[in-house]
C-alpha positions as CSV (number, residue, x, y, z in Angstrom):
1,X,24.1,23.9,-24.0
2,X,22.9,20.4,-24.6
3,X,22.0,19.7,-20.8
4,X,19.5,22.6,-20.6
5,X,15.9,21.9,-20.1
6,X,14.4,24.1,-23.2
7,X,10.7,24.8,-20.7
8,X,9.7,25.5,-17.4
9,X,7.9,22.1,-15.7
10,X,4.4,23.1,-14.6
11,X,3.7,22.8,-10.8
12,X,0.9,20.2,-11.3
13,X,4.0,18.2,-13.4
14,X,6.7,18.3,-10.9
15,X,3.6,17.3,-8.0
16,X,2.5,14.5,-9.8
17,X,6.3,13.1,-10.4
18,X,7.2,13.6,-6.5
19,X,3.6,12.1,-5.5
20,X,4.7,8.8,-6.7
21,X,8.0,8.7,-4.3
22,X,5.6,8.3,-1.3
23,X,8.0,6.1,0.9
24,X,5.3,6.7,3.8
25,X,3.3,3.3,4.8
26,X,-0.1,4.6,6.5
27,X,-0.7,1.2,8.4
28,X,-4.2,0.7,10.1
29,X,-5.5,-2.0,13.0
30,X,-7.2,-4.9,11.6
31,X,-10.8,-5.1,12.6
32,X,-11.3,-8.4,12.7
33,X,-7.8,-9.5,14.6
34,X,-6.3,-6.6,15.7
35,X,-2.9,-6.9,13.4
36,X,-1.4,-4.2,11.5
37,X,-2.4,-4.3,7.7
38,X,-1.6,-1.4,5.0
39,X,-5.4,0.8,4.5
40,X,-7.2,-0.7,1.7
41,X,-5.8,-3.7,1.5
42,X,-6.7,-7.0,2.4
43,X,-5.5,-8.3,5.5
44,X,-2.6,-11.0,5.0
45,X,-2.7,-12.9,8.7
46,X,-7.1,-13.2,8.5
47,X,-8.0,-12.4,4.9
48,X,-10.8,-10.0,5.9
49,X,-11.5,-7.0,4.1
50,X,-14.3,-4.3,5.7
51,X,-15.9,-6.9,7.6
52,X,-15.9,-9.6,5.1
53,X,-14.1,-12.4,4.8
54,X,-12.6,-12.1,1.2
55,X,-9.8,-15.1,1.2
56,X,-9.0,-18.1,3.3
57,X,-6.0,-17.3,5.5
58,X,-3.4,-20.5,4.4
59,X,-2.8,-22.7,7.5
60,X,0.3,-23.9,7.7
61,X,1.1,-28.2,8.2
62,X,3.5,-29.2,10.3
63,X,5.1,-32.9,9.9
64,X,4.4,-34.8,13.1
């Protein structure tokens, strides 16, 4: 039959396939302003990044 698979997928294989569908956000408390950011990531709302300021967060201008 055409649809068959003609081998056996090796554990580590079929592990390394289903370790990409990780739908799971592991979200840690900013150090520097207390917000929720994803781990090893760069925070968006204070641009800090272990202790160090690494980007400028944007400010926003209002029209008065």
């Amino acid at each position: 039959m055409p649809g068959e698979p003609k081998r056996r997928h090796s554990k580590a294989r079929k592990r390394t396939r289903r370790a990409a569908i990780n739908l799971a956000v592991s979200l840690v408390t900013c150090k520097n302003c207390g917000k929720p950011t994803r781990s090893h990531v760069v925070c968006q709302e204070c641009g800090f990044y272990g202790g160090k300021a690494i980007t400028k967060p944007e400010v926003k201008v209002t029209k008065a």
